[in-house]
C-alpha positions, -999 to +999 in steps of 0.1 A: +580+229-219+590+195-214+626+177-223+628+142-227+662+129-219+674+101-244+670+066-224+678+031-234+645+022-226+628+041-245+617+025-273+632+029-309+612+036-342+613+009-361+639+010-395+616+024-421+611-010-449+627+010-475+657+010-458+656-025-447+653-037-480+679-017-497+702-032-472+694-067-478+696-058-518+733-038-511+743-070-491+737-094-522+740-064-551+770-088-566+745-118-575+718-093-584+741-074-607+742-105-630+707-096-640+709-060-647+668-065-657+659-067-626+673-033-617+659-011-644+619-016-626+629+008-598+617+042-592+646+068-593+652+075-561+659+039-557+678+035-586+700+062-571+703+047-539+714+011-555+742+031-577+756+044-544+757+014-528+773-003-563+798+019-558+809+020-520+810-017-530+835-013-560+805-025-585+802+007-604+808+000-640+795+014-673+768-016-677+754-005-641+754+029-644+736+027-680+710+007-666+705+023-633+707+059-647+677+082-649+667+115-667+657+131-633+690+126-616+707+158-604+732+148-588+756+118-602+782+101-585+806+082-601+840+088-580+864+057-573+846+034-596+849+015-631+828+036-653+847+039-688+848+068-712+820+054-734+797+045-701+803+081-689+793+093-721+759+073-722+747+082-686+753+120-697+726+113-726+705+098-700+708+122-673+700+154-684+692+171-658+724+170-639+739+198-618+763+186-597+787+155-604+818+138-588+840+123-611+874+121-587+893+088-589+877+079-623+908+073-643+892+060-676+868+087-676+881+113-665+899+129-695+870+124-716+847+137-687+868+169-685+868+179-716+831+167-726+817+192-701+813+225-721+793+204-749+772+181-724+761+207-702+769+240-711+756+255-678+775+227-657+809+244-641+840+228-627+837+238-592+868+224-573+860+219-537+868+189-514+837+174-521+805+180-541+788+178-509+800+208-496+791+230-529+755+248-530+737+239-563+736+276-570+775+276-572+776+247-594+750+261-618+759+299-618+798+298-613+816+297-583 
């Protein structure tokens, strides 16, 4: 068997275009976000991508999330960002098939978020950890 050592000239792989175009659309998501249109024609995984990158950038409101969201989410992310009671409330209709959300530093939506749980998603359990990273999707679903 043979070990390759790292080099600095060896040559790098290219950055896959997917990801060079998301980070030319995260750099100017401010002027894009004026035409929320635009956003709604990407596939989900996309979509997901661009609502992560909204919010790293403090972009995250409830028009975003509404018009980014998609049924076959899992997984929604909405700490540390604008989202509102009523926009929380509308991306729960849209994404029905979440498991595991983060909420944390959501001060408008919290509350409402909280106490909405047992009616949105009746199989959805407050786990408390650090982060929703570190939770397997079996705890979240089955009780921790």
């Amino acid at each position: 068997m043979i070990f390759l050592a790292w080099s600095p000239f060896m040559k790098r792989k290219p950055p896959v275009l997917v990801s060079l175009c998301l980070g030319i659309l995260g750099k100017d998501l401010d002027d894009i976000i004026e035409d929320l249109e635009v956003l709604t024609s990407f596939p989900p995984d996309i979509k997901m991508a661009i609502a992560a990158i909204a919010r790293r950038r403090k972009l995250l409101n409830d028009d975003v999330i509404i018009a980014l969201g998609e049924s076959s989410w899992e997984i929604l992310n909405l700490s540390d960002s604008d989202v509102t009671d009523i926009g929380f409330l509308k991306v729960i209709e849209i994404c029905k098939h979440v498991r595991a959300m983060d909420i944390r530093g959501c001060p408008r939506s919290e509350h409402t978020a909280r106490s909405s749980l047992s009616f949105l998603k009746p199989t959805l359990n407050n786990v408390e950890e650090d982060s929703w990273e570190e939770l397997d999707t079996t705890e979240i679903v089955h009780g921790a």
